[in-house]
One Martini backbone bead per residue (centre of mass of N, CA, C, O) as a GRO file, in nm:
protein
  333
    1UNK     BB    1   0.096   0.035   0.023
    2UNK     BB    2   0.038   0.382  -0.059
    3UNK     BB    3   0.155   0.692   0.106
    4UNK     BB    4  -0.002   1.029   0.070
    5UNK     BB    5   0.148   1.333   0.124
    6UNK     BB    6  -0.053   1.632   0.160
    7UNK     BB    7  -0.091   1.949   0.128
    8UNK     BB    8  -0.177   2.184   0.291
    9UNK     BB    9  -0.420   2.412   0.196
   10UNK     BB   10  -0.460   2.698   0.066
   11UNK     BB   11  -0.487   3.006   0.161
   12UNK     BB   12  -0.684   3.260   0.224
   13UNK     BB   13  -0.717   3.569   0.311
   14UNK     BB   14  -0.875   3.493   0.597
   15UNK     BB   15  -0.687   3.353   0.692
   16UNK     BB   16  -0.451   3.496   0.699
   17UNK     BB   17  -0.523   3.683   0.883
   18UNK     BB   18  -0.593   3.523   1.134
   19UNK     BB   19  -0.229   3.460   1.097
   20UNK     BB   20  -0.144   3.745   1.154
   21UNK     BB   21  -0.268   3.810   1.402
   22UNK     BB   22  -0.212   3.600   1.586
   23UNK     BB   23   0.116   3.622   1.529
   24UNK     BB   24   0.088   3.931   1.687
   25UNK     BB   25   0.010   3.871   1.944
   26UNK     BB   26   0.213   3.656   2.036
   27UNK     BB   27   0.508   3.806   1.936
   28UNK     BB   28   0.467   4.107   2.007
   29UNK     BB   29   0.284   4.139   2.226
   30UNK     BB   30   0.250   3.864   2.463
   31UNK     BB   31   0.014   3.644   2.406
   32UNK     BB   32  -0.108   3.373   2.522
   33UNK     BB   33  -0.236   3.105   2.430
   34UNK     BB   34  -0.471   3.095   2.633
   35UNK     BB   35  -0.554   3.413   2.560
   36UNK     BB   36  -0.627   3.291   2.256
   37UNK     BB   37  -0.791   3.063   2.312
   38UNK     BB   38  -1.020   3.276   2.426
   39UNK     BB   39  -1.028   3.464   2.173
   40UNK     BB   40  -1.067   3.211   1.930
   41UNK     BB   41  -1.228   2.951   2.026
   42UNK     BB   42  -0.950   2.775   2.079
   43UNK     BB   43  -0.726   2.553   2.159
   44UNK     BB   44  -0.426   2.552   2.216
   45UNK     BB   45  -0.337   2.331   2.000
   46UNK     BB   46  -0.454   2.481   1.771
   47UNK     BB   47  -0.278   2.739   1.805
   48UNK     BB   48  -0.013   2.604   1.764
   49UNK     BB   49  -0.080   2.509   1.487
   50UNK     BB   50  -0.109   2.822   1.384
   51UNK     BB   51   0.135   2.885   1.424
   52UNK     BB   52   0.294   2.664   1.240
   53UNK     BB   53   0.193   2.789   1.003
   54UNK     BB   54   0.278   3.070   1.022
   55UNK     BB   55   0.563   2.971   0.914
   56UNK     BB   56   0.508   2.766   0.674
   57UNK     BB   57   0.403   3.080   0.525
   58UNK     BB   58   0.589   3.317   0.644
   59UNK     BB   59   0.450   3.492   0.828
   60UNK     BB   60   0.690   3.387   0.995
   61UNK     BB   61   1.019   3.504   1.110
   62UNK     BB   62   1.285   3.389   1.263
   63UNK     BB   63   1.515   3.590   1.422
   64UNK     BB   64   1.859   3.604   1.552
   65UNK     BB   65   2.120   3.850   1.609
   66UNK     BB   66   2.412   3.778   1.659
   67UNK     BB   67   2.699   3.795   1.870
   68UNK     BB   68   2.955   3.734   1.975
   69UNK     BB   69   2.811   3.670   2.241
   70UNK     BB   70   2.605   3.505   2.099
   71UNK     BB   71   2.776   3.259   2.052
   72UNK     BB   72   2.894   2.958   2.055
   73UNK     BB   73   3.166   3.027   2.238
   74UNK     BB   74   2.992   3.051   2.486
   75UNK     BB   75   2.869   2.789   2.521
   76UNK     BB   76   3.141   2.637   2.528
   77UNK     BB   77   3.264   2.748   2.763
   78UNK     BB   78   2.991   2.631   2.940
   79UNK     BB   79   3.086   2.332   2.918
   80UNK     BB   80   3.392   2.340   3.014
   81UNK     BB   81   3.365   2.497   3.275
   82UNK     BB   82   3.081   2.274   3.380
   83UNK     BB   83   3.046   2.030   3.268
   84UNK     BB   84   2.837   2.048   3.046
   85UNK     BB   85   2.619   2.000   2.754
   86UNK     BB   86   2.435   2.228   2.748
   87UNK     BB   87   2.313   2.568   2.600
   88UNK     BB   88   2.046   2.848   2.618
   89UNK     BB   89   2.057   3.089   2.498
   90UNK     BB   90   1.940   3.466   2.522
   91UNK     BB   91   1.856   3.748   2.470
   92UNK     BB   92   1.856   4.053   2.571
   93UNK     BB   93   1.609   4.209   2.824
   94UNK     BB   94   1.467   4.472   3.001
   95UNK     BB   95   1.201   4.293   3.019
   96UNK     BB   96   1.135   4.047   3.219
   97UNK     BB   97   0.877   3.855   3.087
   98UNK     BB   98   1.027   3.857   2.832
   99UNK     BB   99   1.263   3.682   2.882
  100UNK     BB  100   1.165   3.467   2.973
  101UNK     BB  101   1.003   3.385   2.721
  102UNK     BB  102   1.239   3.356   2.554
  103UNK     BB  103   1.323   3.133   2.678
  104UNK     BB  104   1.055   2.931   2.684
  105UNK     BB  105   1.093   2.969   2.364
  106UNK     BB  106   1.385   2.768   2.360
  107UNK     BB  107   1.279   2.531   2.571
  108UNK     BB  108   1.039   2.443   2.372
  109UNK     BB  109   1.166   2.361   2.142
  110UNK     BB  110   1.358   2.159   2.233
  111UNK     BB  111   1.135   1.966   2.345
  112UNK     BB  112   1.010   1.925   2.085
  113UNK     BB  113   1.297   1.786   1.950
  114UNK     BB  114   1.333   1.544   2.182
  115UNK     BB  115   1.091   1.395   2.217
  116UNK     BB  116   0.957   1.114   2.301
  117UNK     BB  117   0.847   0.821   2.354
  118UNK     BB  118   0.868   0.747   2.683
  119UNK     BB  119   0.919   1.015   2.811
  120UNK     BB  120   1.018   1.160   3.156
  121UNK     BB  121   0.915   1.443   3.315
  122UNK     BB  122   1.044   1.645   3.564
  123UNK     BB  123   0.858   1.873   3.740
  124UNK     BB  124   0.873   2.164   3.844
  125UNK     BB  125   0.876   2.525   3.931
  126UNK     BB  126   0.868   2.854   3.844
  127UNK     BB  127   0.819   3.119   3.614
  128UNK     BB  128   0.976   2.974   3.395
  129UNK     BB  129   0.822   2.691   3.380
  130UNK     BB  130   0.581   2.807   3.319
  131UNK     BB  131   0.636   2.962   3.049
  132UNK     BB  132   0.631   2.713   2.897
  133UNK     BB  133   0.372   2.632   2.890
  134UNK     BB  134   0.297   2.887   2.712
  135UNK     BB  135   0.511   2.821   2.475
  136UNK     BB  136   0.416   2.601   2.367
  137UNK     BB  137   0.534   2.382   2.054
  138UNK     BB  138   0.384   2.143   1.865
  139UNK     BB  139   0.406   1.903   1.567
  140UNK     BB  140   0.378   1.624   1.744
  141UNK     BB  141   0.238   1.374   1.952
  142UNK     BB  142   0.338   1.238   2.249
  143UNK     BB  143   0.408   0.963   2.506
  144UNK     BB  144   0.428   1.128   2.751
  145UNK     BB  145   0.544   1.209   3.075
  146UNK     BB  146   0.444   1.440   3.331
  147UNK     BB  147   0.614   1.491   3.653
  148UNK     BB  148   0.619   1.568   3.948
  149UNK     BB  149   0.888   1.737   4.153
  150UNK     BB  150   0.696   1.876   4.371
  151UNK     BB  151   0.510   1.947   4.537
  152UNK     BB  152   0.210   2.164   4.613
  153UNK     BB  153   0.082   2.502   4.606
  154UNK     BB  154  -0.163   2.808   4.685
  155UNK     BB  155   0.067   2.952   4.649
  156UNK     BB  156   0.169   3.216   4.419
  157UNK     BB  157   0.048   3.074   4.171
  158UNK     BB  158   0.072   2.869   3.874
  159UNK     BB  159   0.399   2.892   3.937
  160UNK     BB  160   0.364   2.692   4.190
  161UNK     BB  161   0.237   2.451   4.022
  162UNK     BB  162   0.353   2.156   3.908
  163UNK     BB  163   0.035   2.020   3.817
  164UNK     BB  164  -0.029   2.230   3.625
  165UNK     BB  165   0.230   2.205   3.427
  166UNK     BB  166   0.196   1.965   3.355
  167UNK     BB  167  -0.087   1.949   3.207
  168UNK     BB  168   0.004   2.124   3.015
  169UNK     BB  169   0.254   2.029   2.873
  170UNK     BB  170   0.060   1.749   2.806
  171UNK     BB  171  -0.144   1.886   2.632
  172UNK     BB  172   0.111   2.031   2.417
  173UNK     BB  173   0.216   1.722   2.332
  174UNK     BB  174   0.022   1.460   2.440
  175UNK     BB  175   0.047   1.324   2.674
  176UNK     BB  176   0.094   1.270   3.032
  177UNK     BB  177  -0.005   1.328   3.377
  178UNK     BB  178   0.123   1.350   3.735
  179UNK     BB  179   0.085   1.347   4.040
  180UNK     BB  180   0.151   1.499   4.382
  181UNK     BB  181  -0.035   1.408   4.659
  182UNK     BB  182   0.121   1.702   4.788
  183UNK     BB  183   0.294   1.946   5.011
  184UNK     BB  184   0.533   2.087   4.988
  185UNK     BB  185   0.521   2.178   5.303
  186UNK     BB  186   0.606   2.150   5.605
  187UNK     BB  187   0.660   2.129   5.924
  188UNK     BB  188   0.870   1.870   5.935
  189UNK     BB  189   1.129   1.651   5.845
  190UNK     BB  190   0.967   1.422   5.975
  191UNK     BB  191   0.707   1.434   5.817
  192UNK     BB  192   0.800   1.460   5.513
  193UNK     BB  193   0.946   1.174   5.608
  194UNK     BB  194   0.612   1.044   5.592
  195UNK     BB  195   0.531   1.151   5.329
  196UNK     BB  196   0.740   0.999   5.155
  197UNK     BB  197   0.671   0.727   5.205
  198UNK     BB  198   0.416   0.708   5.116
  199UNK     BB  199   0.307   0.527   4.857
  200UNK     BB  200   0.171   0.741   4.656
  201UNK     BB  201   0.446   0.935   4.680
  202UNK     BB  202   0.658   0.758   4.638
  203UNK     BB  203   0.572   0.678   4.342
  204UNK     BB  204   0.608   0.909   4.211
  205UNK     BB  205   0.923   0.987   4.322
  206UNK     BB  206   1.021   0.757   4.178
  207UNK     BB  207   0.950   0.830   3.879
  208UNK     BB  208   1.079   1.096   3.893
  209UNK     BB  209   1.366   0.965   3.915
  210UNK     BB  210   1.342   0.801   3.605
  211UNK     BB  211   1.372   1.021   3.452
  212UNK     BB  212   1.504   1.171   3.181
  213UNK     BB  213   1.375   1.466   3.229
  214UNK     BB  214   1.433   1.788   3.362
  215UNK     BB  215   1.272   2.054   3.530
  216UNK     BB  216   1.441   2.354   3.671
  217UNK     BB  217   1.482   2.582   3.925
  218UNK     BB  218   1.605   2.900   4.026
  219UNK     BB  219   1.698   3.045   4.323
  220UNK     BB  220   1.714   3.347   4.535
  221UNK     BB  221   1.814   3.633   4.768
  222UNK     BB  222   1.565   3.774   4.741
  223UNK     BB  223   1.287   3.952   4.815
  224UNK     BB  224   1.143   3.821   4.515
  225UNK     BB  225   1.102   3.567   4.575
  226UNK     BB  226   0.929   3.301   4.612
  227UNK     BB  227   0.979   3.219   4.949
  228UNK     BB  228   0.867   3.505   5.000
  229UNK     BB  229   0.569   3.544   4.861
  230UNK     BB  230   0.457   3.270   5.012
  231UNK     BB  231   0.546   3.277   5.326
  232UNK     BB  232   0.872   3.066   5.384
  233UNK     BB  233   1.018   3.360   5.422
  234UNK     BB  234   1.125   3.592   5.597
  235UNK     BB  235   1.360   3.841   5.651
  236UNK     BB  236   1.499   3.697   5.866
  237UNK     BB  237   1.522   3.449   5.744
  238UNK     BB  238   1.686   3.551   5.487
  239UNK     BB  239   1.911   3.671   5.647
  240UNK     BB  240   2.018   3.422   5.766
  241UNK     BB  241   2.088   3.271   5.537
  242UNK     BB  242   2.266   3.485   5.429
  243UNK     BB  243   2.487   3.459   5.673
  244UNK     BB  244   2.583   3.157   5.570
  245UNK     BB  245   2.606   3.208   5.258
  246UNK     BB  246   2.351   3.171   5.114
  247UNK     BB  247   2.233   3.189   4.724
  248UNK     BB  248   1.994   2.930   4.699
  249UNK     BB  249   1.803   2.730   4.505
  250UNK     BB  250   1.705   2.409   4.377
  251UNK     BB  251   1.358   2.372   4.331
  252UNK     BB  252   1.334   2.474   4.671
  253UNK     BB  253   1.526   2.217   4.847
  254UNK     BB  254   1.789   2.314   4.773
  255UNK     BB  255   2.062   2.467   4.952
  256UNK     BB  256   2.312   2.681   4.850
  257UNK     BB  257   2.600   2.781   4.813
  258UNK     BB  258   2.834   2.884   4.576
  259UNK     BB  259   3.005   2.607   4.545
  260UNK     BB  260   2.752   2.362   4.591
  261UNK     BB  261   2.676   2.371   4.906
  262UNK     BB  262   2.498   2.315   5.177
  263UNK     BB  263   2.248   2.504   5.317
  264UNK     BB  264   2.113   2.621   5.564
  265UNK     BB  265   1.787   2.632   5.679
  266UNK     BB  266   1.410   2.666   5.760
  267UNK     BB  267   1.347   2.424   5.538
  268UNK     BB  268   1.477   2.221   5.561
  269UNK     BB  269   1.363   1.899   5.485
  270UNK     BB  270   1.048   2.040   5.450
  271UNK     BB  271   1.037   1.947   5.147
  272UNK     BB  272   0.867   1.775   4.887
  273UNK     BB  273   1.106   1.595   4.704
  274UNK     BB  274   1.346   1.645   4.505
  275UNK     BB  275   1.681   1.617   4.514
  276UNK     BB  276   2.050   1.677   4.421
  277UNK     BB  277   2.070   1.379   4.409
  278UNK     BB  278   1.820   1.309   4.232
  279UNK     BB  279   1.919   1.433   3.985
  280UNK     BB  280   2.180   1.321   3.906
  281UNK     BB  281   2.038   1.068   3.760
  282UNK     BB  282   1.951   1.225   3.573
  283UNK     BB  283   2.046   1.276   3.245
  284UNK     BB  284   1.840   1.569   3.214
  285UNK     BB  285   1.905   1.893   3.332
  286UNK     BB  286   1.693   2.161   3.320
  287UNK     BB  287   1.812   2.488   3.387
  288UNK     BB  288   1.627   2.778   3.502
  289UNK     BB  289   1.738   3.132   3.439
  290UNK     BB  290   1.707   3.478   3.350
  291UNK     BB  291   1.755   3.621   3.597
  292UNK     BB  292   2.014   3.866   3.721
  293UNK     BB  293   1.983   3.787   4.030
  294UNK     BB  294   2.092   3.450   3.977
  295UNK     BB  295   2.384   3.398   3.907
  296UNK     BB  296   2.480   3.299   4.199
  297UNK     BB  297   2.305   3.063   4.225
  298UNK     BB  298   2.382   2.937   3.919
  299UNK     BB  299   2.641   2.846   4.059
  300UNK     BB  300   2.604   2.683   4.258
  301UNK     BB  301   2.416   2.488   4.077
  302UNK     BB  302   2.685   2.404   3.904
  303UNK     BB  303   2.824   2.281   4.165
  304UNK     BB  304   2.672   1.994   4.176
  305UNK     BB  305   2.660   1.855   3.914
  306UNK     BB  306   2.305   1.832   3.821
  307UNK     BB  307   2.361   1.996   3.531
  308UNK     BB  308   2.308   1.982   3.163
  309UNK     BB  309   2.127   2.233   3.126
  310UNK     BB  310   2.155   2.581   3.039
  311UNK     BB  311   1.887   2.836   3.089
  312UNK     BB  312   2.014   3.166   2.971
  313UNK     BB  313   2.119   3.453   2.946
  314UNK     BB  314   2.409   3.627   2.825
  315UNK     BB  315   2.490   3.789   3.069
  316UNK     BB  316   2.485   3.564   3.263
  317UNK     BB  317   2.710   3.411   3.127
  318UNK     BB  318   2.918   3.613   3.161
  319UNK     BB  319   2.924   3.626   3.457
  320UNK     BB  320   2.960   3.369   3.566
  321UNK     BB  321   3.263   3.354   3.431
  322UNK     BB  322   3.349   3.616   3.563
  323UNK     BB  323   3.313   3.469   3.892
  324UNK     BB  324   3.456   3.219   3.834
  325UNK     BB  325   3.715   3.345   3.805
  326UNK     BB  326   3.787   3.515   4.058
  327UNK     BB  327   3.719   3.270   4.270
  328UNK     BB  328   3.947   3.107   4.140
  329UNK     BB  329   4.184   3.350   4.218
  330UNK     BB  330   4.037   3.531   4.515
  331UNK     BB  331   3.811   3.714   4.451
  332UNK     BB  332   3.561   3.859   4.453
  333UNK     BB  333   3.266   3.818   4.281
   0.00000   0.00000   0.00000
């Protein structure tokens, strides 16, 4: 039997005008799928497959202007200096939420373009990764898992839920998604860990273990942070942590110096979900980090050895480079 692939027939006027508007609503505006799905009475499937006609239709072209700084050369650099797999860097920009966005839209590419049946995603929080899920444009539909890799909060809103973050990922590659039916935060290590023992959360985080690929995210001690916004850090908190060193946290879980060594905090141990031991196993942990103020946090989260690809701006890039010459040098950072 032969099997003939035709052409999507050509568009008329009123479709051209359609893919005209949606792709200037999304790509300049910086409209989300969501936000087009409820303007345009249809699914988010739908809209990314109307994004994906207007590139193959011509109506959208892509490019992005590389200056030396965003060359191959500094991606290549960051990967011998921290023995990591590969960078996804993006252009900076201005406006934090467009930063995040075009960062989201060059790791929602890669996923589109990696993901294969049968491989398990394990799903962080924060609104980095939260913007994945904003940008997916799938091709074609995988029969992937994206799994909770921690606990879920209704403090924060949906990007601080990654029940919410795996959902959306799934429904916009054709996967599905698995609850981790945890709350974030604990009263005490002591409940935590009685908490990840029980069988239905132990199946999900034992799942999340054996992940092909991670989203997680790099957190900060600004008082901007998510774990201050949430109210899981007071100021008090947060002054005490970084008083012995703390620079930020991978994933919400471990707190981390400067190194990449643990940093205590009154958090520790309370947060149900995987650990740095735990990335550390899974093949691609890709950690995602826009903001210029997570710098400091990124050196620490790539010297703990489980990042396999760094996903941020060019600038961040530079600065790390040149922060890591610093510190090994013994200077100030």
């Amino acid at each position: 039997m032969t099997v003939t692939r035709t052409s999507p027939p050509a568009l008329d006027h009123s479709a051209t005008q359609t893919l005209t508007e949606l792709a200037t609503l999304y790509y300049v505006d910086g409209h989300t799928q969501e936000e087009l799905s409820k303007r345009f009475g249809v699914s988010r499937a739908t809209i990314g497959r109307m994004l994906k006609r207007a590139q193959d239709e011509g109506i959208v072209e892509i490019r992005v202007r590389q200056s030396l700084k965003h060359s191959d050369e500094l991606q290549d650099a960051l990967v011998r200096r921290f023995g990591i797999m590969r960078a996804i860097l993006t252009p900076d920009h201005a406006d934090a939420d467009k930063q995040r966005g075009m960062l989201a839209s060059l790791v929602a590419g890669y996923l589109d373009k990696h993901l294969q049946d049968g491989v398990i995603v394990a799903v962080g929080m924060g609104r980095n990764i939260n913007a994945v899920s904003d940008h997916a444009i799938s091709t074609a539909p995988r029969a992937c898992t994206f799994v909770c890799a921690i606990g879920g909060t209704y403090l924060g809103g949906e990007a601080m839920n990654p029940d919410h973050i795996a959902r959306r990922l799934a429904a916009q590659f054709g996967g599905q998604s698995e609850t981790l039916y945890a709350p974030a935060l604990m009263d005490s290590p002591e409940v935590a860990r009685q908490l990840s023992a029980n069988s239905t959360v132990r199946q999900t985080l034992d799942k999340a273990r054996r992940a092909d690929l991670a989203l997680v995210g790099v957190g900060d001690m600004s008082e901007d942070n998510n774990l201050v916004r949430m109210g899981w850090f007071s100021p008090r908190d947060l002054a005490a942590a970084k008083s012995v060193g703390t620079v930020g946290d991978l994933m919400g879980y471990d707190f981390l110096d400067i190194h990449g060594r643990s940093a205590r905090t009154i958090l520790q141990g309370r947060v149900v979900g995987l650990s740095v031991e735990d990335l550390r196993r899974i093949p691609n942990v890709i950690a995602m980090a826009s903001e210029p103020a997570k710098v400091t946090a990124i050196l620490g989260a790539l010297r703990t050895g489980s990042i396999n690809t760094l996903a941020t701006s060019v600038s961040n890039a530079n600065t790390l480079l040149q922060m890591d010459d610093a510190i090994t040098a013994g200077r100030p950072a």
